[in-house]
MIMI-556455 format. One record per residue: residue in three letters; x, y, z of N, C-alpha, C in turn. Coordinates in steps of 0.05 Angstrom, whole numbers. Each point is the difference from the previous one (the first is absolute). Layout:
BEGIN
@residu Ala n_c1 X n_c2 Y n_c3 Z ca_c1 X ca_c2 Y ca_c3 Z c_c1 X c_c2 Y c_c3 Z .
...
This chain:
BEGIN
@residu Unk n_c1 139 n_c2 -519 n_c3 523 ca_c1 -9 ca_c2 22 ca_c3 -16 c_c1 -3 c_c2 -9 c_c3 -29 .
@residu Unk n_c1 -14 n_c2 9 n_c3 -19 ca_c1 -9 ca_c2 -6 ca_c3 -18 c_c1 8 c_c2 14 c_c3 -27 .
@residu Unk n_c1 0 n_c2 1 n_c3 -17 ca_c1 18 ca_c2 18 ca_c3 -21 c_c1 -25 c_c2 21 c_c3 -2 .
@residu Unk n_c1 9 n_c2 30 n_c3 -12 ca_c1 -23 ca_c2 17 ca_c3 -6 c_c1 -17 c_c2 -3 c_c3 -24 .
@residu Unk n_c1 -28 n_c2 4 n_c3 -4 ca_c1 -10 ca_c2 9 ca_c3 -14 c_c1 -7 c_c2 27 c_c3 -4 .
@residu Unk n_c1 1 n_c2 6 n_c3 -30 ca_c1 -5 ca_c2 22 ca_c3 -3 c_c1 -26 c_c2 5 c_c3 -15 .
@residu Unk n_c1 -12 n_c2 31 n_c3 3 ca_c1 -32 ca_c2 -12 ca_c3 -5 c_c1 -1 c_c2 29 c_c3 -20 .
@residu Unk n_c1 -13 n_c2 3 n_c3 -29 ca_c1 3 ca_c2 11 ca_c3 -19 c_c1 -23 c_c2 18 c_c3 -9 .
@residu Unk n_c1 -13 n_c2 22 n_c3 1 ca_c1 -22 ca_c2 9 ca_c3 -10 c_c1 2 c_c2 3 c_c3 -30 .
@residu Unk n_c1 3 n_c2 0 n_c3 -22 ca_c1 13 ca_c2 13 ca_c3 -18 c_c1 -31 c_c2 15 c_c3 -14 .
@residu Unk n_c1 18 n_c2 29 n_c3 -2 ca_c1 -14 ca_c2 17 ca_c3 -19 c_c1 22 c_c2 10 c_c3 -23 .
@residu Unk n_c1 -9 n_c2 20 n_c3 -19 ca_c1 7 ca_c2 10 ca_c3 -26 c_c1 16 c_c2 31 c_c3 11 .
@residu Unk n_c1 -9 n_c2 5 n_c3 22 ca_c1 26 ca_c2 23 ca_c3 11 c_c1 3 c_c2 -1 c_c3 32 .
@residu Unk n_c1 -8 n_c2 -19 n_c3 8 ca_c1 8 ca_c2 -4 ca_c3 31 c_c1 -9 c_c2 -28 c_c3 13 .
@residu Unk n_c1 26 n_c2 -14 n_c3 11 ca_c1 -7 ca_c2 -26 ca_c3 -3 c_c1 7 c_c2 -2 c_c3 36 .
@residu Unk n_c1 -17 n_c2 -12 n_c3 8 ca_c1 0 ca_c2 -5 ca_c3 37 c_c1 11 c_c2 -23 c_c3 2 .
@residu Unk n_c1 15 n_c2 11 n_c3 29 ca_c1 23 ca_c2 -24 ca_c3 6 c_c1 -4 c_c2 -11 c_c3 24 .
@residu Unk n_c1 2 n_c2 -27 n_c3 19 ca_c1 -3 ca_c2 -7 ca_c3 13 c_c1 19 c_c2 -27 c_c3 7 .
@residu Unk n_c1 9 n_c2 4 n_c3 30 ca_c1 7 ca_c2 -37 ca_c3 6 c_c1 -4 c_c2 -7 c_c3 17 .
@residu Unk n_c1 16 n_c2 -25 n_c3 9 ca_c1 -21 ca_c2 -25 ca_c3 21 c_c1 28 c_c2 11 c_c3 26 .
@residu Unk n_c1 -11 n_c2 1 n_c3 19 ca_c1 18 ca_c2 -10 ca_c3 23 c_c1 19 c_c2 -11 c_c3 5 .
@residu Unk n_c1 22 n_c2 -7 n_c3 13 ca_c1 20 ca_c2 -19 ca_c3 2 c_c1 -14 c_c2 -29 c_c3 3 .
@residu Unk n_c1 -29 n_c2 -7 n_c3 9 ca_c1 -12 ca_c2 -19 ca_c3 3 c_c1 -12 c_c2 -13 c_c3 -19 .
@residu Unk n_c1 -16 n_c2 17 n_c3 -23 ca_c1 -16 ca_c2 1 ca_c3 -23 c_c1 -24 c_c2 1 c_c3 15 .
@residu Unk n_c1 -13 n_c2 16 n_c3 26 ca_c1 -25 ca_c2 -2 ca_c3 1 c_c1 -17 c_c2 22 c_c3 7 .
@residu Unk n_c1 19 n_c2 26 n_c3 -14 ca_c1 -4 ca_c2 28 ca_c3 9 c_c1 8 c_c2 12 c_c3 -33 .
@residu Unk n_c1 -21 n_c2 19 n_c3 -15 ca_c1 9 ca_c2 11 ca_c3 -19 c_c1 1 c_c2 31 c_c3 1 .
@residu Unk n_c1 27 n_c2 13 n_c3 -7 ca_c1 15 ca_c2 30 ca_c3 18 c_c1 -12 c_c2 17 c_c3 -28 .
@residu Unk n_c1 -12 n_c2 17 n_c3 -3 ca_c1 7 ca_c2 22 ca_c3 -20 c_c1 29 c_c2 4 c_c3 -3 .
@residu Unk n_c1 11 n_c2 12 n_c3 -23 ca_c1 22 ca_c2 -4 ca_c3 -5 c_c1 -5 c_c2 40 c_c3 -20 .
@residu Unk n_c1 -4 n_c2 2 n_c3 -12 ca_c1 -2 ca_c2 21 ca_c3 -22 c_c1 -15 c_c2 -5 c_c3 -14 .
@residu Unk n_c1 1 n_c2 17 n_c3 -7 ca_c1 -23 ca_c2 11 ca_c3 -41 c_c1 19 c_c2 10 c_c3 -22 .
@residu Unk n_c1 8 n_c2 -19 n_c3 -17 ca_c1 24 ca_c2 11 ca_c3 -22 c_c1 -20 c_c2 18 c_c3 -22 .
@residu Unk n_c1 14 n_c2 19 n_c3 -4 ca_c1 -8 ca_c2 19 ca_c3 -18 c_c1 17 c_c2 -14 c_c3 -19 .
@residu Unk n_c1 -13 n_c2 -11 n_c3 -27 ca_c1 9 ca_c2 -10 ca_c3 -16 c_c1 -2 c_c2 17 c_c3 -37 .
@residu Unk n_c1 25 n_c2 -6 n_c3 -13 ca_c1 -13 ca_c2 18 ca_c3 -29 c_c1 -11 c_c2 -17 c_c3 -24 .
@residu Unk n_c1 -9 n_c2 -29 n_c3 12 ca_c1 0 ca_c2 -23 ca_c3 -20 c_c1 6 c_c2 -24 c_c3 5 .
@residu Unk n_c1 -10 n_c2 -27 n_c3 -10 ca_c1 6 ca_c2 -19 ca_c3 13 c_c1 28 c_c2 -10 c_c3 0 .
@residu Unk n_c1 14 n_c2 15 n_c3 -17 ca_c1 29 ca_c2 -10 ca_c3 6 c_c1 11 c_c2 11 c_c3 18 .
@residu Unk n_c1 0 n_c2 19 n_c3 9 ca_c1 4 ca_c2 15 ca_c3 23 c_c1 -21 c_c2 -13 c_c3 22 .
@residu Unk n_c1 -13 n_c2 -6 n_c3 -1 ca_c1 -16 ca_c2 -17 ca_c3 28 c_c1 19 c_c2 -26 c_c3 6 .
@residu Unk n_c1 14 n_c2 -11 n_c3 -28 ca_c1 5 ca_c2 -27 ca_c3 5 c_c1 20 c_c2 7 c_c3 12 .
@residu Unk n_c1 20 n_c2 16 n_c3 -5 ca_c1 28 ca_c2 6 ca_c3 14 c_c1 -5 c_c2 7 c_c3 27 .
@residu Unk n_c1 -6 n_c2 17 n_c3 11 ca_c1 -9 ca_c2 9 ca_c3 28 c_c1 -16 c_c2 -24 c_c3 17 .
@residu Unk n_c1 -16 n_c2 -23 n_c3 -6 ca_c1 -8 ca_c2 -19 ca_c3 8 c_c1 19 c_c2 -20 c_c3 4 .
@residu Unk n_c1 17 n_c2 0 n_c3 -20 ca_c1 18 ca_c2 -17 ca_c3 -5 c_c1 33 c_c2 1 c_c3 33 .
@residu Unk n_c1 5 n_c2 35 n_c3 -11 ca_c1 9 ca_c2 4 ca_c3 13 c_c1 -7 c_c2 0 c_c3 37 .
@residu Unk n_c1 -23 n_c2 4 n_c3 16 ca_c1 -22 ca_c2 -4 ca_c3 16 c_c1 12 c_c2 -38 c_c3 7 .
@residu Unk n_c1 -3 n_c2 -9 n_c3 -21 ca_c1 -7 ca_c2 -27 ca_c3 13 c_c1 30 c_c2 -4 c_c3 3 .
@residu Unk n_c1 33 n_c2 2 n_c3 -6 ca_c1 11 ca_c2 -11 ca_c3 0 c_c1 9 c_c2 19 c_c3 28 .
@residu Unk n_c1 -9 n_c2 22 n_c3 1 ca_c1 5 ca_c2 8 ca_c3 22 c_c1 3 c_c2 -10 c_c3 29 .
@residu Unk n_c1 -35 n_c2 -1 n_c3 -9 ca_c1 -11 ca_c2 -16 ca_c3 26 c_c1 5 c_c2 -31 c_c3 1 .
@residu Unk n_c1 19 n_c2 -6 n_c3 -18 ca_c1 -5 ca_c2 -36 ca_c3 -4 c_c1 -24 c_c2 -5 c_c3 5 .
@residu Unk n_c1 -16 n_c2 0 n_c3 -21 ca_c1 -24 ca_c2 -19 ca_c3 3 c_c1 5 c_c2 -28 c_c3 -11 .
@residu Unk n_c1 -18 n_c2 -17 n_c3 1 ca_c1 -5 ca_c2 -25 ca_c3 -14 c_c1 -17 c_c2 -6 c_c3 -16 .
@residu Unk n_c1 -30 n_c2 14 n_c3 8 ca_c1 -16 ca_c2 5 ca_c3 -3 c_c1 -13 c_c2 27 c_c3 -12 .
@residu Unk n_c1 -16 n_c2 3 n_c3 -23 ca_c1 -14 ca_c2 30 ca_c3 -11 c_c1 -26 c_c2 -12 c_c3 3 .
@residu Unk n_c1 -14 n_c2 15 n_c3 8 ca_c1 -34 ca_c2 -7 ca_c3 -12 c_c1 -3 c_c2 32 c_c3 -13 .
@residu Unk n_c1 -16 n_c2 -6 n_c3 -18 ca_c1 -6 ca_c2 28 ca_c3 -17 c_c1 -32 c_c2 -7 c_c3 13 .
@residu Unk n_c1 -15 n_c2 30 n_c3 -8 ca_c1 -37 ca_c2 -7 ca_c3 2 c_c1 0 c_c2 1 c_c3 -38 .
@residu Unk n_c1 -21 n_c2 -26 n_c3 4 ca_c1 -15 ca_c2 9 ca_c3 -27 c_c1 -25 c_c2 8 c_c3 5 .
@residu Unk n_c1 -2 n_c2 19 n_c3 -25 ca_c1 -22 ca_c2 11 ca_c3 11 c_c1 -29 c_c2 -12 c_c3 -27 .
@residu Unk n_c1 -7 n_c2 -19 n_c3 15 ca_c1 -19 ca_c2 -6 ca_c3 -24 c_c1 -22 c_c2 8 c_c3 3 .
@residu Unk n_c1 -17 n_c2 -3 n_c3 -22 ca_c1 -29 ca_c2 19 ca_c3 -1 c_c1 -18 c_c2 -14 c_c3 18 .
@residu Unk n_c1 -16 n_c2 13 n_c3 8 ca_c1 -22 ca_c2 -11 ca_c3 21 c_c1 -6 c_c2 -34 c_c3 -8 .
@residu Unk n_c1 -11 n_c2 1 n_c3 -23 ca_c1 -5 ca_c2 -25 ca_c3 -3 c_c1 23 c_c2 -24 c_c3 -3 .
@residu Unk n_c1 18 n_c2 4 n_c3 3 ca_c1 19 ca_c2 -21 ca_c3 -1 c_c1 28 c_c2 3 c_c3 -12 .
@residu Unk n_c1 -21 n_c2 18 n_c3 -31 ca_c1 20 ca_c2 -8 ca_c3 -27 c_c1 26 c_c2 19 c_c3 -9 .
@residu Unk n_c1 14 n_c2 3 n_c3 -13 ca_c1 29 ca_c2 9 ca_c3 2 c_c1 -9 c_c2 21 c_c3 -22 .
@residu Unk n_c1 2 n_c2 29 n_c3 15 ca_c1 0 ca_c2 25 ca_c3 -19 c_c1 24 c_c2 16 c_c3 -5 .
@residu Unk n_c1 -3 n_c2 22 n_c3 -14 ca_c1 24 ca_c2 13 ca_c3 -13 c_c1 23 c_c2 10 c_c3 26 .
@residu Unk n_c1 -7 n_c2 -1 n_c3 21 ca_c1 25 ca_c2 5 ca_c3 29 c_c1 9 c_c2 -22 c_c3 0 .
@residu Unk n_c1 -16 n_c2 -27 n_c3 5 ca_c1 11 ca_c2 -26 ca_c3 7 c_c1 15 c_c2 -4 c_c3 -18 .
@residu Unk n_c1 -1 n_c2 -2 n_c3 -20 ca_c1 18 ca_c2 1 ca_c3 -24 c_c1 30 c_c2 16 c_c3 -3 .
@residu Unk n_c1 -11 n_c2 36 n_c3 13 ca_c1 38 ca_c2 -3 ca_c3 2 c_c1 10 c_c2 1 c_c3 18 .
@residu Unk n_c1 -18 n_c2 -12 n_c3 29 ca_c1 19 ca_c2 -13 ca_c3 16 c_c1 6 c_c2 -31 c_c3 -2 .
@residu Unk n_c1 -13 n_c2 -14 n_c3 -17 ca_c1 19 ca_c2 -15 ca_c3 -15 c_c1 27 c_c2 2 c_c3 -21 .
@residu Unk n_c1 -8 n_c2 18 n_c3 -6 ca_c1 21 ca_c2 2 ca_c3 -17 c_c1 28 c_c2 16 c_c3 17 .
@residu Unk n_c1 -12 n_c2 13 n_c3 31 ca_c1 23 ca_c2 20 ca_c3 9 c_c1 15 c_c2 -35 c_c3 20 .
@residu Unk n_c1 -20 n_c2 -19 n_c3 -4 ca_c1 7 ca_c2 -22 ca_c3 27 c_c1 25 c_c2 -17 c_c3 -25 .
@residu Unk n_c1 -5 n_c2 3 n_c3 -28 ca_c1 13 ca_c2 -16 ca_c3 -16 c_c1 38 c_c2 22 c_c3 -4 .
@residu Unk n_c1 -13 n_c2 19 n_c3 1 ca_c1 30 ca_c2 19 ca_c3 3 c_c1 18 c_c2 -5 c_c3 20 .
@residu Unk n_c1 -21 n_c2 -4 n_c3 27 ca_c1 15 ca_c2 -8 ca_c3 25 c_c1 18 c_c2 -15 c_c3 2 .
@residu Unk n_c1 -20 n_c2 -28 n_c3 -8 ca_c1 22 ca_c2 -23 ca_c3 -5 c_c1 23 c_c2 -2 c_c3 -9 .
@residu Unk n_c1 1 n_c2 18 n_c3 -26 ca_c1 34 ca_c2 -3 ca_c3 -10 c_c1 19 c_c2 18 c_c3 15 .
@residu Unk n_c1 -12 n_c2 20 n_c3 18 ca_c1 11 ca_c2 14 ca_c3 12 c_c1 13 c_c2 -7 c_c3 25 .
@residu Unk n_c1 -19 n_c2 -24 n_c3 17 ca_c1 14 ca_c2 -11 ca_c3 26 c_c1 -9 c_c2 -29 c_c3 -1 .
@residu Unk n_c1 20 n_c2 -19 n_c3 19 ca_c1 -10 ca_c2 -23 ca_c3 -5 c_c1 -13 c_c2 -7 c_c3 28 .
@residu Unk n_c1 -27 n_c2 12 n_c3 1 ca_c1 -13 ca_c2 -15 ca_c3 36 c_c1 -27 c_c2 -9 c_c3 -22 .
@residu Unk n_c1 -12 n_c2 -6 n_c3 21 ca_c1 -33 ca_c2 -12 ca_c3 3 c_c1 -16 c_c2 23 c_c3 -10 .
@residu Unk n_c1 -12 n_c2 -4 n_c3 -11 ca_c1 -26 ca_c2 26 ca_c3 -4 c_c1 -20 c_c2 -9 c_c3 -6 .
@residu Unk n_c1 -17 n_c2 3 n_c3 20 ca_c1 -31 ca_c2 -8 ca_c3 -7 c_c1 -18 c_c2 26 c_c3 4 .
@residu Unk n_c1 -36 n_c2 -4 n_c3 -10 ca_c1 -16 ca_c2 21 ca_c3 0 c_c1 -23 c_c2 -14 c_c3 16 .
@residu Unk n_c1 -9 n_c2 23 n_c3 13 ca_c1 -21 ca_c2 12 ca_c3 25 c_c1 -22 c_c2 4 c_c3 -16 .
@residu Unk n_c1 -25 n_c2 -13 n_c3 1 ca_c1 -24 ca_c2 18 ca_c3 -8 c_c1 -2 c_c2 30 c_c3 26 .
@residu Unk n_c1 6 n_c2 27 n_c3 -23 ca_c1 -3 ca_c2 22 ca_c3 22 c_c1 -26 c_c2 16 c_c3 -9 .
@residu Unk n_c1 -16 n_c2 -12 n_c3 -10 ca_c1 -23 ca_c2 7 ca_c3 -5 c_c1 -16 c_c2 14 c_c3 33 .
@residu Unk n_c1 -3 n_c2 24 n_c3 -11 ca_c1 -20 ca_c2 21 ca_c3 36 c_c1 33 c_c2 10 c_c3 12 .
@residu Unk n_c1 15 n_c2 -14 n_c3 -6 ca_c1 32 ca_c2 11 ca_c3 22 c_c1 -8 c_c2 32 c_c3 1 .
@residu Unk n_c1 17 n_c2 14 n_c3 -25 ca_c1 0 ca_c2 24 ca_c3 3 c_c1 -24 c_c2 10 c_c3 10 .
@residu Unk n_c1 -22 n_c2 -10 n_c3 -14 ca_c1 -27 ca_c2 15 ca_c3 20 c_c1 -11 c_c2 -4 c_c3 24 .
@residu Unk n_c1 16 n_c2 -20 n_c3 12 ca_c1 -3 ca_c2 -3 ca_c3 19 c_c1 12 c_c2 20 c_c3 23 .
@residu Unk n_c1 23 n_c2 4 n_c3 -12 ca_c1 16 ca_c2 17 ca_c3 12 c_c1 1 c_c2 23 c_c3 2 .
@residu Unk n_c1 -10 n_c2 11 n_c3 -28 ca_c1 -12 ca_c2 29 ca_c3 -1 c_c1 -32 c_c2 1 c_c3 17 .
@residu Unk n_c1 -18 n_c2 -22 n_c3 6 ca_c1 -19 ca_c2 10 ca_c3 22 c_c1 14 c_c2 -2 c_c3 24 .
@residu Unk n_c1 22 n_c2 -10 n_c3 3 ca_c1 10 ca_c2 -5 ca_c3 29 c_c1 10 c_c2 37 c_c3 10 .
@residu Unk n_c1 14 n_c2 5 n_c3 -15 ca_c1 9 ca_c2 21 ca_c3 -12 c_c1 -19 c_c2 33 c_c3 10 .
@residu Unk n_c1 -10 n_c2 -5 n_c3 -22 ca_c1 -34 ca_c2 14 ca_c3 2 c_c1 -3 c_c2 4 c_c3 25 .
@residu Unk n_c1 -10 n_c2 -18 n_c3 13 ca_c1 -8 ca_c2 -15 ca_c3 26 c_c1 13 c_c2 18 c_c3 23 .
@residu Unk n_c1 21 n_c2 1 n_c3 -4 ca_c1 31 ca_c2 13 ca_c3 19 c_c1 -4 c_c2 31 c_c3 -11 .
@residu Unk n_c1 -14 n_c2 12 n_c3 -15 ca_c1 5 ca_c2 31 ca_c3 -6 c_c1 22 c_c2 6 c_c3 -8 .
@residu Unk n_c1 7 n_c2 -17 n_c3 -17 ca_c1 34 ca_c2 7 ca_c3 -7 c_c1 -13 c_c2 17 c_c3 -30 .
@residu Unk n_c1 17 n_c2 26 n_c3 -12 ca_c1 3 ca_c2 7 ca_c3 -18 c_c1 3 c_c2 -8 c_c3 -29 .
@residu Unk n_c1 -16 n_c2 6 n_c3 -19 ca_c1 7 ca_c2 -10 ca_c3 -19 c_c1 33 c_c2 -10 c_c3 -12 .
@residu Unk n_c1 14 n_c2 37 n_c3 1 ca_c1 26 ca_c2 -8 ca_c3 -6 c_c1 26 c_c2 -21 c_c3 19 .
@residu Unk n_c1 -11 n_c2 2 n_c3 28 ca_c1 9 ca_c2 -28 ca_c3 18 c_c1 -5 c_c2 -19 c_c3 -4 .
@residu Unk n_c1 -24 n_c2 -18 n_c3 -7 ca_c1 -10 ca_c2 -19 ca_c3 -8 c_c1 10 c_c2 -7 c_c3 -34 .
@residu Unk n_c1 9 n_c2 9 n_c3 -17 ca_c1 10 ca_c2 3 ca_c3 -24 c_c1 27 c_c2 -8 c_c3 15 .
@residu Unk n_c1 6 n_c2 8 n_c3 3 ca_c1 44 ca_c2 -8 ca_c3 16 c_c1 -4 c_c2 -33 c_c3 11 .
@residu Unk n_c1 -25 n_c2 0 n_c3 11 ca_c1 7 ca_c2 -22 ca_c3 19 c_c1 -17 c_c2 -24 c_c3 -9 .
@residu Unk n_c1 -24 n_c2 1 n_c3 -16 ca_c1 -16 ca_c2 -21 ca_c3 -16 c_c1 16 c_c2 -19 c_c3 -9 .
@residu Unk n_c1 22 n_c2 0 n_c3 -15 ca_c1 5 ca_c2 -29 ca_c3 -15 c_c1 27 c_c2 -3 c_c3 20 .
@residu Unk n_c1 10 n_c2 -2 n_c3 15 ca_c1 13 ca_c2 -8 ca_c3 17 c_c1 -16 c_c2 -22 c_c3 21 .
@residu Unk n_c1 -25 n_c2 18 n_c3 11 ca_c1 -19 ca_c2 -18 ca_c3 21 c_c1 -17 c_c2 -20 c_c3 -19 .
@residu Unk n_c1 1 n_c2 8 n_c3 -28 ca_c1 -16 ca_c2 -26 ca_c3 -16 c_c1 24 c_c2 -26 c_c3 -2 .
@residu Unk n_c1 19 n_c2 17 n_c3 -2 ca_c1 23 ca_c2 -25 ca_c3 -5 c_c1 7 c_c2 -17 c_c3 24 .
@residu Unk n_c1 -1 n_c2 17 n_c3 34 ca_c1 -14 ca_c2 -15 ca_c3 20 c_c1 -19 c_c2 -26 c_c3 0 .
@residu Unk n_c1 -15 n_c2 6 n_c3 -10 ca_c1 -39 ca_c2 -8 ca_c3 4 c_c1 3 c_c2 -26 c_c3 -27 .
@residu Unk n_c1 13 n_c2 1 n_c3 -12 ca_c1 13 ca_c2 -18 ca_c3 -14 c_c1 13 c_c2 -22 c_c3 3 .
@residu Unk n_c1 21 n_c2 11 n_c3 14 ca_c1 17 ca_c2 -19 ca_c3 8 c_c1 -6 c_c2 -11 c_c3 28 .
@residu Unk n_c1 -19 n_c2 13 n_c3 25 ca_c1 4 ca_c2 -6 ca_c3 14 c_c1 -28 c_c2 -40 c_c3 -4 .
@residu Unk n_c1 -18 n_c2 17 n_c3 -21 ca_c1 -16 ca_c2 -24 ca_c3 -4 c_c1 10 c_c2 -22 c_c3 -12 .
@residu Unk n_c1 21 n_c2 7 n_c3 -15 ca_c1 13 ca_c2 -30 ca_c3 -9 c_c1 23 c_c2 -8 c_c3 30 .
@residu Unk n_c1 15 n_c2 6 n_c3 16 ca_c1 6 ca_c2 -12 ca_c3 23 c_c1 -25 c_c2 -6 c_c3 18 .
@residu Unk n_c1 -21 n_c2 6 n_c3 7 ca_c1 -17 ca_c2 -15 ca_c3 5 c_c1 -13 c_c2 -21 c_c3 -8 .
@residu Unk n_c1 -1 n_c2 -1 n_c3 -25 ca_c1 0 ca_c2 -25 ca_c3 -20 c_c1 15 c_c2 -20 c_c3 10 .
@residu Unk n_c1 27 n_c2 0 n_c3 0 ca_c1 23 ca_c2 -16 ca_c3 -2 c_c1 3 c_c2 -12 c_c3 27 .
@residu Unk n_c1 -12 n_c2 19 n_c3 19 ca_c1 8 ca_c2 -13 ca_c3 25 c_c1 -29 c_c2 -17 c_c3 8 .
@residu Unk n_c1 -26 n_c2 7 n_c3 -8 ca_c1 -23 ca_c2 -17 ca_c3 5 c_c1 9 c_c2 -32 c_c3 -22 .
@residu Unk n_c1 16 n_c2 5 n_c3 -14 ca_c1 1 ca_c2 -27 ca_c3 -21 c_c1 19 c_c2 -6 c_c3 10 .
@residu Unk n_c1 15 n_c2 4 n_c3 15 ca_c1 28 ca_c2 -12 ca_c3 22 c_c1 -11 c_c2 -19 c_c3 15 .
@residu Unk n_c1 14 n_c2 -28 n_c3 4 ca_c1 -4 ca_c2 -14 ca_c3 17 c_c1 0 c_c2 7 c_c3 29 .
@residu Unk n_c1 20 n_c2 16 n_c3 -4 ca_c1 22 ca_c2 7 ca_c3 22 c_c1 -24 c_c2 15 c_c3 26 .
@residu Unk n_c1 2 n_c2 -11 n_c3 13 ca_c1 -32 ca_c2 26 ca_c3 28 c_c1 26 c_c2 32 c_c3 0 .
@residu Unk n_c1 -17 n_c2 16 n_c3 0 ca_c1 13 ca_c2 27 ca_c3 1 c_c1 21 c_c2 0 c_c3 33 .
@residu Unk n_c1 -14 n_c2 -20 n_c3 13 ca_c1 11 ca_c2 12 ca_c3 36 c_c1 -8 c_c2 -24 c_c3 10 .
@residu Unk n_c1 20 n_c2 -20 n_c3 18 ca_c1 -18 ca_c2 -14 ca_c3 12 c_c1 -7 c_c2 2 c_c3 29 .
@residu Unk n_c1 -23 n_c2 -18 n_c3 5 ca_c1 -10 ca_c2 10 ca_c3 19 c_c1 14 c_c2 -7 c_c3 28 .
@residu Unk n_c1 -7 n_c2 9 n_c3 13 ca_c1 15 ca_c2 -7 ca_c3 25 c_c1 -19 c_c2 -15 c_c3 21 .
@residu Unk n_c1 3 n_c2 -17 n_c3 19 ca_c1 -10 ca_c2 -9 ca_c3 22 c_c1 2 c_c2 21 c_c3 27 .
@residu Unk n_c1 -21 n_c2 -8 n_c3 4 ca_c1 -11 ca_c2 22 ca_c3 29 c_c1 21 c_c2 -10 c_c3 18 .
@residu Unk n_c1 12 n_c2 16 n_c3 14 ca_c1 12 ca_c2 -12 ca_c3 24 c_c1 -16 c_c2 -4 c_c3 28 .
@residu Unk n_c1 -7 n_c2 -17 n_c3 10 ca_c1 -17 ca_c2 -5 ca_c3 23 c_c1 13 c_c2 -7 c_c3 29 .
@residu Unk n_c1 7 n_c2 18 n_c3 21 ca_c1 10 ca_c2 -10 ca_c3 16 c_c1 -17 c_c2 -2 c_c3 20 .
């Protein structure tokens, strides 16, 4: 088994939570913290990860279409720089550029309610997040996911 990752949406009053499997190759919705600020996001994240022992945080950044780092990416840099003094794991960032909207057409899609879809959006973005960076990690793995087996022929 593998240590957890935990996978981070962060917004300005509700930050989506997500982690990896006992395996790391499954990412669980976890919650949506109603937050009053980023210091209050950092504590409840903080608290979240020691919970769950993670090893691992991926936050999404959310950068602008074209590439470049706008006024969000910025204070989730600055919420990823709070983190750090707050716990000592790994923390890296996710391009989550389309995540949430992805999720809100998924969403859409399913006839779910505005105010349902509001509860459950940055939780399934923090999913959709994390589950793409363990896909990442395991296609850049040497390691074959399963190996194969030989036919038995009698």
């Amino acid at each position: 088994m593998m240590p957890r990752t935990l996978g981070i949406d962060y917004g300005e009053s509700r930050v989506g939570v997500a982690i990896s499997d006992p395996f790391g190759s499954i990412a669980l919705g976890v919650c949506t913290l109603q937050v009053t600020g980023m210091n209050n996001a950092v504590q409840q994240v903080a608290e979240i990860c020691k919970e769950k022992d993670a090893e691992t945080v991926v936050v999404g950044m959310p950068l602008n279409m074209n590439g470049t780092v706008g006024e969000m990416a910025e204070k989730v840099e600055k919420f990823i720089d709070k983190l750090k003094k707050k716990i000592d794991v790994s923390i890296v960032t996710s391009d989550e550029r389309l995540s949430s909207a992805m999720v809100e057409r998924t969403l859409l899609d399913a006839d779910m309610s505005r105010i349902k879809r509001k509860g459950v959006i940055d939780k399934l973005a923090a999913q959709v997040i994390l589950q793409g960076y363990l896909d990442r990690k395991a296609f850049e793995s040497d390691e074959p996911m399963m190996e194969p087996s030989e036919p038995e022929w009698d």
